[in-house]
N, C-alpha and C positions, 0 to 999 in steps of 0.2 A: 504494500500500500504506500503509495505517494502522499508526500503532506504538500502542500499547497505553497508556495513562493510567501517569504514573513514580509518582504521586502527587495524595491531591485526587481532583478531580471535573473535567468541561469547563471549568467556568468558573475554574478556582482552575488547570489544569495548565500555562499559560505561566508562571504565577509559579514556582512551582518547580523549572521547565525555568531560569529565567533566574538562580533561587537555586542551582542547581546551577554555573552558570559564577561565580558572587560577584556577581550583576547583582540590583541592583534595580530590580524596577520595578512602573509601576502603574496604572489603568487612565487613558485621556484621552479625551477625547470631542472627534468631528471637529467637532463641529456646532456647540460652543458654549464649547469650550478648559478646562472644568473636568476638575481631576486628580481621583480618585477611587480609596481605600483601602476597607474590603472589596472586590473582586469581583462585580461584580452583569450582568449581559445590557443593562441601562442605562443611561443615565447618570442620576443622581441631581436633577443642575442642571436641564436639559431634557425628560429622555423619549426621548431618541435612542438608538438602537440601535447608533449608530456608536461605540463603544468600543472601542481599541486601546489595547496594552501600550505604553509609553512606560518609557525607562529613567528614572528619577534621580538628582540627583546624590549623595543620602546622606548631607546635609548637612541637620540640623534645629535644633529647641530644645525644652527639657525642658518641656512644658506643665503636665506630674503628675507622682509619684512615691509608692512606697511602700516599705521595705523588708519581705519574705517570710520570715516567722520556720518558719512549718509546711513539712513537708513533704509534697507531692502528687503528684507525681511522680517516680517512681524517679529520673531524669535531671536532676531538678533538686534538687542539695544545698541547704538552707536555710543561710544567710540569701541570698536574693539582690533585688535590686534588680527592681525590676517599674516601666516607667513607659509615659507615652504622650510618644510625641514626635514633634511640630508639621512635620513635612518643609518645606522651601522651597518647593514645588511646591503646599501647602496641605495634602494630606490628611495626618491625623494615626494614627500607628498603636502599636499596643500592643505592649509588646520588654521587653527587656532592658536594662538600662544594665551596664556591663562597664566595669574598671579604676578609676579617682579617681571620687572623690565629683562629683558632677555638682551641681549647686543646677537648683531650679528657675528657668528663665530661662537656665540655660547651654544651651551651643551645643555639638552633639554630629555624630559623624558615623559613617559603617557601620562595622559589625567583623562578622562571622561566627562563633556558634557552630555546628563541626562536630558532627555526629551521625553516628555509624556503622551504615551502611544507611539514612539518611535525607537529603534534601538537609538543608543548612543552613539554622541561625533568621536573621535579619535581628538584631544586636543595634547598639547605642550605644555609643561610651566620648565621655569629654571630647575636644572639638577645637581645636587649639593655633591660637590668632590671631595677629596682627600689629600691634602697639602700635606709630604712633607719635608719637615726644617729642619736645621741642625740641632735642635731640642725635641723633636719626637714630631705630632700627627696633628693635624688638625683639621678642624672642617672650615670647608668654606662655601660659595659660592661660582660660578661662572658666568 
């Protein structure tokens, strides 16, 4: 028995499924190890058809950024932060940045904005690192 599409199309309804439990993830290709951000039946690298969901860790870098003065969506109050960020895994995808100011070139990692009756976005905030000094560890920001 078939369940019915939660959201999206074939090729878009594992992400979804996987944004529904807080999981990211994205496409891989058996054939040839490239990660891949839109959704496509192919892989991009190759040609190969073998593309499977793979989770990631959620762990990126700020590539772009802009902040969003207009409003365009009910759901999105202006000002909010709009950027692309660089995943470890390679593919880069378009979100949200969320919480502190982020620079271009920091290092961010997943947060989840909820939407009621939708799964959740994939967004960013700043990700706390681990400095350290000639005195031992410490934490900071990027």
């Amino acid at each position: 028995m078939t369940s019915e599409p939660i959201w999206g199309d074939p090729i878009t309804e594992p992400y979804w499924r996987a944004a529904l439990e807080h999981r990211l993830v994205v496409q891989h290709c058996a054939t040839c190890g490239h990660y891949q951000f839109y959704p496509r039946p192919f892989c991009l690298s190759c040609g190969s058809d073998a593309v499977s969901w793979k989770d990631v860790t959620g762990r990126g870098t700020v590539y772009s950024k802009t902040r969003i003065w207009l409003q365009v969506l009910a759901d999105l109050e202006p000002p909010y932060v709009l950027a692309i960020v660089e995943l470890e895994e390679g593919p880069r995808l378009t979100t949200r940045l969320v919480g502190d100011d982020v620079p271009i070139g920091g290092t961010v990692e997943l947060a989840w904005l909820e939407r009621p009756g939708k799964p959740p976005l994939p967004a960013f905030r700043s990700r706390p690192t681990v400095i350290a000094d000639g005195e031992g560890v410490q934490s900071g920001l990027t």
